[in-house]
PyMOL commands that place a pseudoatom at each C-alpha (Angstrom):
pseudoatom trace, name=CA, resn=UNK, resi=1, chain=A, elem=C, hetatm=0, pos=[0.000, 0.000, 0.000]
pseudoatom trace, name=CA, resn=UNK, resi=2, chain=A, elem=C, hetatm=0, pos=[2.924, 2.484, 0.807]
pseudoatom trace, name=CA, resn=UNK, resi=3, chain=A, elem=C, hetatm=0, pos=[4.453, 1.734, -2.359]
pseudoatom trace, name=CA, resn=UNK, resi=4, chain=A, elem=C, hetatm=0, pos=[0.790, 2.310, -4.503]
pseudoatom trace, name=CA, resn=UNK, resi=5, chain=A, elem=C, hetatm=0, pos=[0.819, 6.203, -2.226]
pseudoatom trace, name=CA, resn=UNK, resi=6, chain=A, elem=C, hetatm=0, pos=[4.656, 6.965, -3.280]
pseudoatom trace, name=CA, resn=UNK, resi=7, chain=A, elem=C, hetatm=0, pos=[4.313, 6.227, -6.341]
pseudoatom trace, name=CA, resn=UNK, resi=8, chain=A, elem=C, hetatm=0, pos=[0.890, 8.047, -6.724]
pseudoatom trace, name=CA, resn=UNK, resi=9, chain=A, elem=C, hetatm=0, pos=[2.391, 10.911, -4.841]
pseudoatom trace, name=CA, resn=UNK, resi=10, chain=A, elem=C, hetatm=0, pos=[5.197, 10.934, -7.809]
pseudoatom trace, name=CA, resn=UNK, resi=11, chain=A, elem=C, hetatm=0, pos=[2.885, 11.047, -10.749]
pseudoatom trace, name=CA, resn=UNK, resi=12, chain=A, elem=C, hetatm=0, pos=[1.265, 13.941, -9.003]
pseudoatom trace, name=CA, resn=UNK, resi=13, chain=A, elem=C, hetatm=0, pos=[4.341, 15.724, -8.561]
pseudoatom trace, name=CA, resn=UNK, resi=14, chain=A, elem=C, hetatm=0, pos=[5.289, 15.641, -12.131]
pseudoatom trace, name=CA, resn=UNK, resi=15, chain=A, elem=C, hetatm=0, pos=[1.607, 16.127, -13.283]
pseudoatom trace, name=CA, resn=UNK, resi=16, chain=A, elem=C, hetatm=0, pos=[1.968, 19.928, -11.119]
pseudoatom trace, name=CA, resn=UNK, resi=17, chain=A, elem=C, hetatm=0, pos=[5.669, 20.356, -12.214]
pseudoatom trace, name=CA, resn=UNK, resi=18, chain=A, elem=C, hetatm=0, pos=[4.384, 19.842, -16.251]
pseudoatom trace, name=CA, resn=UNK, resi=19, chain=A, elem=C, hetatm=0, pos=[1.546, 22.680, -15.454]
pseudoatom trace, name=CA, resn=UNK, resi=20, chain=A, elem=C, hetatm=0, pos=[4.172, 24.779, -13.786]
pseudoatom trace, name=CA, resn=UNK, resi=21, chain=A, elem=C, hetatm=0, pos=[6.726, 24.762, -16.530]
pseudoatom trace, name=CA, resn=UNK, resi=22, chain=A, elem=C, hetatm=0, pos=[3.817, 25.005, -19.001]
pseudoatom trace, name=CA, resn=UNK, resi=23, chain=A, elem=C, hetatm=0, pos=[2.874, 28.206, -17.214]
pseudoatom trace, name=CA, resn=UNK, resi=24, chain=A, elem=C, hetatm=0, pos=[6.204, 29.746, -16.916]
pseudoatom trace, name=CA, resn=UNK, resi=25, chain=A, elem=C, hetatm=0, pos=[6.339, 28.924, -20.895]
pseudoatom trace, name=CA, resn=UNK, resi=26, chain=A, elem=C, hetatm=0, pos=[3.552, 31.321, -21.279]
pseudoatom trace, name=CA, resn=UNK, resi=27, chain=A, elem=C, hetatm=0, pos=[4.207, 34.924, -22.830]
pseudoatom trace, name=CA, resn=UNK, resi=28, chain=A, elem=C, hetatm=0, pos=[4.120, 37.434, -20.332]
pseudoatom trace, name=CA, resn=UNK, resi=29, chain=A, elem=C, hetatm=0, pos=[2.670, 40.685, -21.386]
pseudoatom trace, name=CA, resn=UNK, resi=30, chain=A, elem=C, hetatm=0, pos=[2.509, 44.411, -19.558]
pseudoatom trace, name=CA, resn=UNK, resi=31, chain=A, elem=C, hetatm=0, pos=[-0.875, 45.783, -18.731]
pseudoatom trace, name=CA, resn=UNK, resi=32, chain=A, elem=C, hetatm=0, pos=[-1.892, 49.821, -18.502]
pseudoatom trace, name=CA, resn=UNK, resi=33, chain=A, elem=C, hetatm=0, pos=[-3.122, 49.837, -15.230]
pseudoatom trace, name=CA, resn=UNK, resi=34, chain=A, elem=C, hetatm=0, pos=[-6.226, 51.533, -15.280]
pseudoatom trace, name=CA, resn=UNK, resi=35, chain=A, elem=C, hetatm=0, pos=[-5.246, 54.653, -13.083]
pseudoatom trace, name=CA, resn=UNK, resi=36, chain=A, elem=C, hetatm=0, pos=[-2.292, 55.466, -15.582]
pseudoatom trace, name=CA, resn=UNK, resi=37, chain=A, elem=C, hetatm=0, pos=[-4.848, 55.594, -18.142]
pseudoatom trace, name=CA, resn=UNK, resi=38, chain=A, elem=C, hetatm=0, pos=[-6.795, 57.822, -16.286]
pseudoatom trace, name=CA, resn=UNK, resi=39, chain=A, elem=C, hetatm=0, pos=[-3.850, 60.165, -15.302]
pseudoatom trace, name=CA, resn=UNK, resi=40, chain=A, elem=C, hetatm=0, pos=[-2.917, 60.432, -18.890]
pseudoatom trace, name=CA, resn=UNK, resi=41, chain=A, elem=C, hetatm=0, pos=[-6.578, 61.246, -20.118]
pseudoatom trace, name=CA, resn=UNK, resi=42, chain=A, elem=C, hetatm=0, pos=[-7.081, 64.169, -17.789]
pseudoatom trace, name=CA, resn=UNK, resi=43, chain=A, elem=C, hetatm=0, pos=[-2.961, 65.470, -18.835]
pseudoatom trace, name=CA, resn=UNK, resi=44, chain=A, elem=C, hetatm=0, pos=[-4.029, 65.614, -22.156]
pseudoatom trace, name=CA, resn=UNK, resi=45, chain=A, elem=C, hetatm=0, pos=[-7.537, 67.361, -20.934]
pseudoatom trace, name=CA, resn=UNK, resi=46, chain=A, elem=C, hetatm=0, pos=[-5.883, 69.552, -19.534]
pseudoatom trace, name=CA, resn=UNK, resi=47, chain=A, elem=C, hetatm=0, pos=[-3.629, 70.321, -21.993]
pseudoatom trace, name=CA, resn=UNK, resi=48, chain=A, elem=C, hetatm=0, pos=[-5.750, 71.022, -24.937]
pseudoatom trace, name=CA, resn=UNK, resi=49, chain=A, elem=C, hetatm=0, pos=[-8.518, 73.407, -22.209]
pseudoatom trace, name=CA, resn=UNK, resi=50, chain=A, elem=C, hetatm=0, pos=[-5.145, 75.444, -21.913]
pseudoatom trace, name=CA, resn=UNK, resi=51, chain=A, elem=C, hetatm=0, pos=[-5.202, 76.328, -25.571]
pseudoatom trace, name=CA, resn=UNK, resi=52, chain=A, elem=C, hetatm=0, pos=[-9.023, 76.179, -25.071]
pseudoatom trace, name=CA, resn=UNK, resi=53, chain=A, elem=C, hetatm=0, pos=[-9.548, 73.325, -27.095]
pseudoatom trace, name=CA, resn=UNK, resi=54, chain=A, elem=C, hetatm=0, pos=[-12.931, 70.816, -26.076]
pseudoatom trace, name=CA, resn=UNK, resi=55, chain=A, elem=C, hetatm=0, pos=[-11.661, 67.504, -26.834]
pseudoatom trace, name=CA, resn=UNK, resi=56, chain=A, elem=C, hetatm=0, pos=[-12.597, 63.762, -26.059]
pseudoatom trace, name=CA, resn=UNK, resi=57, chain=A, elem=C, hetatm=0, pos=[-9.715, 61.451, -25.347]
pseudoatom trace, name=CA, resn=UNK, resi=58, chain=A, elem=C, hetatm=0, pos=[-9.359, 57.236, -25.188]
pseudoatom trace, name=CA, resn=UNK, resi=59, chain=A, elem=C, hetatm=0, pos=[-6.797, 55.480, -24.387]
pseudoatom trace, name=CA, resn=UNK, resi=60, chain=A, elem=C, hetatm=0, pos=[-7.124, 51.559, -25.040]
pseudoatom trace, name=CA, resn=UNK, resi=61, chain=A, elem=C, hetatm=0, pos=[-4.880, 48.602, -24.571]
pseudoatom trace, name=CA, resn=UNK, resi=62, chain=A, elem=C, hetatm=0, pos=[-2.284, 47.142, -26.380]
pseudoatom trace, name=CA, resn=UNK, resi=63, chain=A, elem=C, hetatm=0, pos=[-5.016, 45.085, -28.723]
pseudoatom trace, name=CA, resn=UNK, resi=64, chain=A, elem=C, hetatm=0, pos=[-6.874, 48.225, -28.913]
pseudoatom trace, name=CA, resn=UNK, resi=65, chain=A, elem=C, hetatm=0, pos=[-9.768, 47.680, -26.423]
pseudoatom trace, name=CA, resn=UNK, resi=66, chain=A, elem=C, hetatm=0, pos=[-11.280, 50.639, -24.639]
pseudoatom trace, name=CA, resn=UNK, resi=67, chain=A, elem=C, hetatm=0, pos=[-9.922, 51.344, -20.876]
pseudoatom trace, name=CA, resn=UNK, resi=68, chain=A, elem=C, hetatm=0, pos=[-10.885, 54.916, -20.209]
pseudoatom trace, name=CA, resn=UNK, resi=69, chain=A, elem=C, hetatm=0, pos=[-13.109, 57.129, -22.054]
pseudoatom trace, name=CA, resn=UNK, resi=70, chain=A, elem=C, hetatm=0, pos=[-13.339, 61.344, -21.549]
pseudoatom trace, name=CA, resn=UNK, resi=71, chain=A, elem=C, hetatm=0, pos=[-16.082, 63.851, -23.173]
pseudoatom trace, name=CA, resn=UNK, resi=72, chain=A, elem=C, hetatm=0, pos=[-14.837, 67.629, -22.093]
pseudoatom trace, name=CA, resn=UNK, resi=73, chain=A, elem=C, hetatm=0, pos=[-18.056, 69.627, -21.513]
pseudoatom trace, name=CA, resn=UNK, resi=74, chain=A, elem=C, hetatm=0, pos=[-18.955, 71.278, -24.945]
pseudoatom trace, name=CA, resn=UNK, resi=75, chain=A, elem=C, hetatm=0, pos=[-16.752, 68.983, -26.732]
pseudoatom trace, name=CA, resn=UNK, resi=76, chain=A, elem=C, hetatm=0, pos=[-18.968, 67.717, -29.836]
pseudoatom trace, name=CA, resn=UNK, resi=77, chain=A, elem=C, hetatm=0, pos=[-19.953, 64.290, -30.210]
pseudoatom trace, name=CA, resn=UNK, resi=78, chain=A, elem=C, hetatm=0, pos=[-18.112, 63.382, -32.791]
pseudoatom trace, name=CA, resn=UNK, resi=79, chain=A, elem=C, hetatm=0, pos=[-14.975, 63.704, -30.658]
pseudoatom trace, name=CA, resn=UNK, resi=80, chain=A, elem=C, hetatm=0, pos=[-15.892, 60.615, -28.633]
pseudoatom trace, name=CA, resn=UNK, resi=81, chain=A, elem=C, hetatm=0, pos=[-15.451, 58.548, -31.900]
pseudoatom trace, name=CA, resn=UNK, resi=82, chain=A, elem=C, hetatm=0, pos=[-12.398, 60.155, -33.306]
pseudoatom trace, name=CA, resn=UNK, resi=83, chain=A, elem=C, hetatm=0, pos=[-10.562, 59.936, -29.971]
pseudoatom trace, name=CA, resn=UNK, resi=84, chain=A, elem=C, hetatm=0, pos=[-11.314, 56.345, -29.768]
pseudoatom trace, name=CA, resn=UNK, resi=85, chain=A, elem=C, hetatm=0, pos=[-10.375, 55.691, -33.552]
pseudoatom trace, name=CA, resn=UNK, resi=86, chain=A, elem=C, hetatm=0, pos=[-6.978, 57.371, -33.317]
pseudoatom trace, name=CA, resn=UNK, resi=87, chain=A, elem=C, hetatm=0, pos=[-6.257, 55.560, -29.887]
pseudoatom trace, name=CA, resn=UNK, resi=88, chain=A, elem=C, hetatm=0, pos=[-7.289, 51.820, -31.628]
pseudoatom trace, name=CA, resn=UNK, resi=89, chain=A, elem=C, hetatm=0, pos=[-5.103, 52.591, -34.850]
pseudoatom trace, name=CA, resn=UNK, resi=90, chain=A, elem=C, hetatm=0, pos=[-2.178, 53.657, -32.770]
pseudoatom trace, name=CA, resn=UNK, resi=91, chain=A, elem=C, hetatm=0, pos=[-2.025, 50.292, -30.898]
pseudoatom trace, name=CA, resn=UNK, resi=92, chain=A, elem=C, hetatm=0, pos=[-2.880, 48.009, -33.827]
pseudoatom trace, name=CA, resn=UNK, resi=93, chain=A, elem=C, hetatm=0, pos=[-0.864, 49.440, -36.266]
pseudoatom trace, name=CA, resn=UNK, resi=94, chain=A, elem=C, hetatm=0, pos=[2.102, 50.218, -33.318]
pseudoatom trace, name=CA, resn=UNK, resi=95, chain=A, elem=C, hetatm=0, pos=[2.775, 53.812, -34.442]
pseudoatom trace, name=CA, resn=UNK, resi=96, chain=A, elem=C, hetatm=0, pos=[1.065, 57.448, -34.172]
pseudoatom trace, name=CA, resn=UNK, resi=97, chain=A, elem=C, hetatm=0, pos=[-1.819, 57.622, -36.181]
pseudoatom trace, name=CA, resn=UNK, resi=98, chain=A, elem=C, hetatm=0, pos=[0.362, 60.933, -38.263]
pseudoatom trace, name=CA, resn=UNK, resi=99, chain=A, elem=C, hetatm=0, pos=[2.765, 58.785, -39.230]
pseudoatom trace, name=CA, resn=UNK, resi=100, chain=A, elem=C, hetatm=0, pos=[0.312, 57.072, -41.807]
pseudoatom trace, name=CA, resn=UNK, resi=101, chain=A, elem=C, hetatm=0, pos=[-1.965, 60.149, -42.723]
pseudoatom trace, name=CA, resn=UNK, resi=102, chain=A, elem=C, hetatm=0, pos=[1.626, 61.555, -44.028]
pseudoatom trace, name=CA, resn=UNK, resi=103, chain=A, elem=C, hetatm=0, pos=[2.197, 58.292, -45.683]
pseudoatom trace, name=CA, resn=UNK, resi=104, chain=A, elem=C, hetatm=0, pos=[-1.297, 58.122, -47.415]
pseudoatom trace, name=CA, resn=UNK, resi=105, chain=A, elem=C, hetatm=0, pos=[-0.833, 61.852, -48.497]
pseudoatom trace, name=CA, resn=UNK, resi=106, chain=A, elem=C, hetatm=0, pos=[2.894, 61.126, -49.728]
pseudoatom trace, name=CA, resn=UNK, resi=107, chain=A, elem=C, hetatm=0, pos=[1.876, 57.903, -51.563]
pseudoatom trace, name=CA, resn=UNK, resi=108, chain=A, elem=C, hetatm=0, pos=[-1.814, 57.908, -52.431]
pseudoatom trace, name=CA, resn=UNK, resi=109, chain=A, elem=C, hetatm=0, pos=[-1.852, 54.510, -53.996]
pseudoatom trace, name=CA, resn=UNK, resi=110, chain=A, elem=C, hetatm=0, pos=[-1.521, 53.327, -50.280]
pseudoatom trace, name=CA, resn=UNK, resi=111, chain=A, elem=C, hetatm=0, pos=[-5.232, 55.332, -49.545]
pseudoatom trace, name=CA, resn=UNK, resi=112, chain=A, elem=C, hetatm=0, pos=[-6.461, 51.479, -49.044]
pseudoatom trace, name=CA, resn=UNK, resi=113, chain=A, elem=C, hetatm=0, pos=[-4.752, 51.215, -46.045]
pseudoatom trace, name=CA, resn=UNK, resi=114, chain=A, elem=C, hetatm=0, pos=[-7.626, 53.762, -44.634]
pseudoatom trace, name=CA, resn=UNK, resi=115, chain=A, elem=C, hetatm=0, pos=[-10.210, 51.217, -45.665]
pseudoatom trace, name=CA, resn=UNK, resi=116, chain=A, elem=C, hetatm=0, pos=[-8.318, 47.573, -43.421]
pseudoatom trace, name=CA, resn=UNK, resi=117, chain=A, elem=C, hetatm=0, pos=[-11.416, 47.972, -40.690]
pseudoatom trace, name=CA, resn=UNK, resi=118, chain=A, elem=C, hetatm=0, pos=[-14.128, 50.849, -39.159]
pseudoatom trace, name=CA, resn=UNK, resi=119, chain=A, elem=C, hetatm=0, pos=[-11.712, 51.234, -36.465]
pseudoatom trace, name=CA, resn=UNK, resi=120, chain=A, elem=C, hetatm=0, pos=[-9.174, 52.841, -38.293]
pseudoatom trace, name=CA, resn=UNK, resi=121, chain=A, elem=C, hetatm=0, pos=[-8.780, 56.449, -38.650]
pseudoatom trace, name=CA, resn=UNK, resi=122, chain=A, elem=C, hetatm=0, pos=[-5.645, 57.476, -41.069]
pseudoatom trace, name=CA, resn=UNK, resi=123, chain=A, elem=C, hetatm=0, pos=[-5.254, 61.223, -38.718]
pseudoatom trace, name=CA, resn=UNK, resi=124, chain=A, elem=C, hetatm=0, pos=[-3.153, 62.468, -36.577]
pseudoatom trace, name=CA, resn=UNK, resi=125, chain=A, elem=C, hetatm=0, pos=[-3.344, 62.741, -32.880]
pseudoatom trace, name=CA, resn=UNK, resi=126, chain=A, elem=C, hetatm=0, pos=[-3.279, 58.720, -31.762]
pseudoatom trace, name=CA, resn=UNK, resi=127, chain=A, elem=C, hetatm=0, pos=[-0.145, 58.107, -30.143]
pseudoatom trace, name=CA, resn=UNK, resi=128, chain=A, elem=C, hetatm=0, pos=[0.904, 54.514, -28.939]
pseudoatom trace, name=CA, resn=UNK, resi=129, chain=A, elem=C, hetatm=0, pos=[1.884, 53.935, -25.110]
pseudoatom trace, name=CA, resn=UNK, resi=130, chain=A, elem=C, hetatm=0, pos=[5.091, 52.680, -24.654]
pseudoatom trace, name=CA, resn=UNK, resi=131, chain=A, elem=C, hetatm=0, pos=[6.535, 52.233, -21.418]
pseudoatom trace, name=CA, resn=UNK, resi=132, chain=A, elem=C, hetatm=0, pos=[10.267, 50.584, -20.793]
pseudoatom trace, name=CA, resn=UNK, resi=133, chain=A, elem=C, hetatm=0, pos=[10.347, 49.788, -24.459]
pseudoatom trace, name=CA, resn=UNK, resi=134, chain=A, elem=C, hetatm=0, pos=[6.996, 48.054, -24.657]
pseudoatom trace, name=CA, resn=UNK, resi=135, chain=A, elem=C, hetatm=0, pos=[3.699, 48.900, -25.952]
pseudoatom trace, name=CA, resn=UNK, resi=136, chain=A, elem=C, hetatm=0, pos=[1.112, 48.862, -23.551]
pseudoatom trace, name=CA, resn=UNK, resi=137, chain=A, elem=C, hetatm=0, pos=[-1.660, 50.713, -25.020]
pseudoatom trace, name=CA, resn=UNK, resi=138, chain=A, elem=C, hetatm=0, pos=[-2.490, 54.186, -26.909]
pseudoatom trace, name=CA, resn=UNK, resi=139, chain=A, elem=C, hetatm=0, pos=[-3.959, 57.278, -26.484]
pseudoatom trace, name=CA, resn=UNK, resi=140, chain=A, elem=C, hetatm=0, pos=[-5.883, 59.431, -29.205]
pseudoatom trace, name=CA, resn=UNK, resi=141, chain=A, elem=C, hetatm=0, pos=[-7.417, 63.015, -28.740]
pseudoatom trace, name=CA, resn=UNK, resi=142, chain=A, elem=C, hetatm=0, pos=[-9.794, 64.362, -30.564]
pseudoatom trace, name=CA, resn=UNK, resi=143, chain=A, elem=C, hetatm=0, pos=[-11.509, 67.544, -30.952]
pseudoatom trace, name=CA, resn=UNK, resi=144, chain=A, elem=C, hetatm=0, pos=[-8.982, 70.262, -31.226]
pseudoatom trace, name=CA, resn=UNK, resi=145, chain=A, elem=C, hetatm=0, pos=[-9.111, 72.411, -34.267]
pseudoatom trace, name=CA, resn=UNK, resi=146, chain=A, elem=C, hetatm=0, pos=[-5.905, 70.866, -36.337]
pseudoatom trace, name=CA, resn=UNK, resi=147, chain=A, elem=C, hetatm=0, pos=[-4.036, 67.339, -35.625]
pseudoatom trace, name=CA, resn=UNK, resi=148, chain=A, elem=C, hetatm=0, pos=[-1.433, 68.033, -34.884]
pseudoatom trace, name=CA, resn=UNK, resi=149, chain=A, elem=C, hetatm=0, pos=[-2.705, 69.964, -31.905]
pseudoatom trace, name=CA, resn=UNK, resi=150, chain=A, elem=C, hetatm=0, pos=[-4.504, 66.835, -31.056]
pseudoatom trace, name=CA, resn=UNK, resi=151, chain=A, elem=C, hetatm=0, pos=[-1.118, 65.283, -30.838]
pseudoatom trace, name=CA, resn=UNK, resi=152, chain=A, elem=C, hetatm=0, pos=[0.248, 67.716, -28.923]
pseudoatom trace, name=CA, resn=UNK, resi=153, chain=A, elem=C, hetatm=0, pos=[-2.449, 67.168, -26.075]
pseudoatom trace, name=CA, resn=UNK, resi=154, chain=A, elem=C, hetatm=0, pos=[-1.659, 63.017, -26.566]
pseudoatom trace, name=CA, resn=UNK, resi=155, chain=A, elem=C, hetatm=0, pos=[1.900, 64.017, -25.542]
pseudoatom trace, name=CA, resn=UNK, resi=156, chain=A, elem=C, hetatm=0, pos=[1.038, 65.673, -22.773]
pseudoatom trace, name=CA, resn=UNK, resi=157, chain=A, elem=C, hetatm=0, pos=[-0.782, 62.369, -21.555]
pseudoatom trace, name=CA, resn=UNK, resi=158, chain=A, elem=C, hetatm=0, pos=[2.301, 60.432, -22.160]
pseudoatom trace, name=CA, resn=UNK, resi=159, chain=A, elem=C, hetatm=0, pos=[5.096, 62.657, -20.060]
pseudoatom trace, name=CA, resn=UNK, resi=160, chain=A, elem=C, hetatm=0, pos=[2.301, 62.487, -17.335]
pseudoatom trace, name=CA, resn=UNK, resi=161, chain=A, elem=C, hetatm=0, pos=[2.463, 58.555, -16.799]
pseudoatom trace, name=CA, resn=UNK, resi=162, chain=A, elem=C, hetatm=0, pos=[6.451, 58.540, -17.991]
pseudoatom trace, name=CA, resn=UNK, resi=163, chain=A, elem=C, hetatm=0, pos=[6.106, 56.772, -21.447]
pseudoatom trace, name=CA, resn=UNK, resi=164, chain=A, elem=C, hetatm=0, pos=[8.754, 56.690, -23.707]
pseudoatom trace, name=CA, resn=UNK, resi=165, chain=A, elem=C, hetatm=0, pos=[7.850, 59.826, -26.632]
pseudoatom trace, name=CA, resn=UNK, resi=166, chain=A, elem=C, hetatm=0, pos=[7.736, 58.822, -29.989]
pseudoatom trace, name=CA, resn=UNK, resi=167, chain=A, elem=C, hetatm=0, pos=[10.435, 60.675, -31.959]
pseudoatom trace, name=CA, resn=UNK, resi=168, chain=A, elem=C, hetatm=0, pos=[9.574, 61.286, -35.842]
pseudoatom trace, name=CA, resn=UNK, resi=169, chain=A, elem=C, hetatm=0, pos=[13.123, 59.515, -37.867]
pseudoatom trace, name=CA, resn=UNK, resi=170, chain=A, elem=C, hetatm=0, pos=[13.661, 57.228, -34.840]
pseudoatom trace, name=CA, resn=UNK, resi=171, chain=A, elem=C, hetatm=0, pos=[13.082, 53.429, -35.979]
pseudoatom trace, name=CA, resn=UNK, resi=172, chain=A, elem=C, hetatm=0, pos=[11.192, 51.329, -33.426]
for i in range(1, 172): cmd.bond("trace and resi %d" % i, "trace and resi %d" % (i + 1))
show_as sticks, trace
zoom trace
């Protein structure tokens, strides 16, 4: 009977030791904690109400999923779905949402790109989150009366958490 229990015991011990290295086998992946998100939508709030700009921002995860969602009163209603466009095409396409509507204007025969899904919006003022070299998430602004001033405001949510800034000519 002891002999039936050790050797039971044994076969349990490499049945959990498989699961564990199976585990530790798995890809680990950062998450945007939910109050960085929110720190970096009201930075970039408050950034475009300082040029007295009424904007909506979103930031979403790395696969583009909504975390946090802001509407600045008289902001039109159409901001709430640009914000949220620019922040989902800056974390599935890894890059700021500029970088392709120069692209598209430089090369029009690329103009398809605009078309890959309804979540994509081909204008400046998405910027991806990237923090110690990996990208967590994005944040887009929308609103403000030119892109790049939408941008501009999307910085202003990144220094706030301490993401690394996107530099235009820098390869990533």
């Amino acid at each position: 009977m002891k002999s039936i229990v050790t050797c039971f015991a044994g076969v349990l011990c490499l049945l959990l030791l498989g699961r564990v290295l199976a585990a530790e086998a798995l890809p680990r992946q950062a998450v945007l904690p939910l109050d960085l998100a929110r720190q970096a939508v009201i930075a970039a709030l408050e950034q475009c109400r300082a040029g007295s700009y009424r904007v909506s921002v979103a930031v979403v995860d790395r696969d583009g999923v909504l975390r946090l969602q802001m509407r600045d009163d008289g902001a039109g209603a159409h901001t709430l779905d640009s914000s949220y466009r620019k922040a989902y095409t800056a974390a599935s396409l890894r890059a700021p949402t500029a970088k392709f509507a120069t692209l598209i204007a430089r090369k029009p025969q690329l103009q398809e790109l605009r078309d890959m899904n309804d979540a994509i919006l081909m204008l400046g003022g998405g910027l991806p989150i990237r923090i110690a070299g990996e990208i967590v998430g994005a944040i887009g602004v929308g609103g403000a009366p030119g892109a790049h001033l939408d941008e501009n405001c999307a910085r202003a949510g990144l220094r706030r958490i301490g993401a690394d800034l996107y530099q235009p000519g820098k390869s990533r």
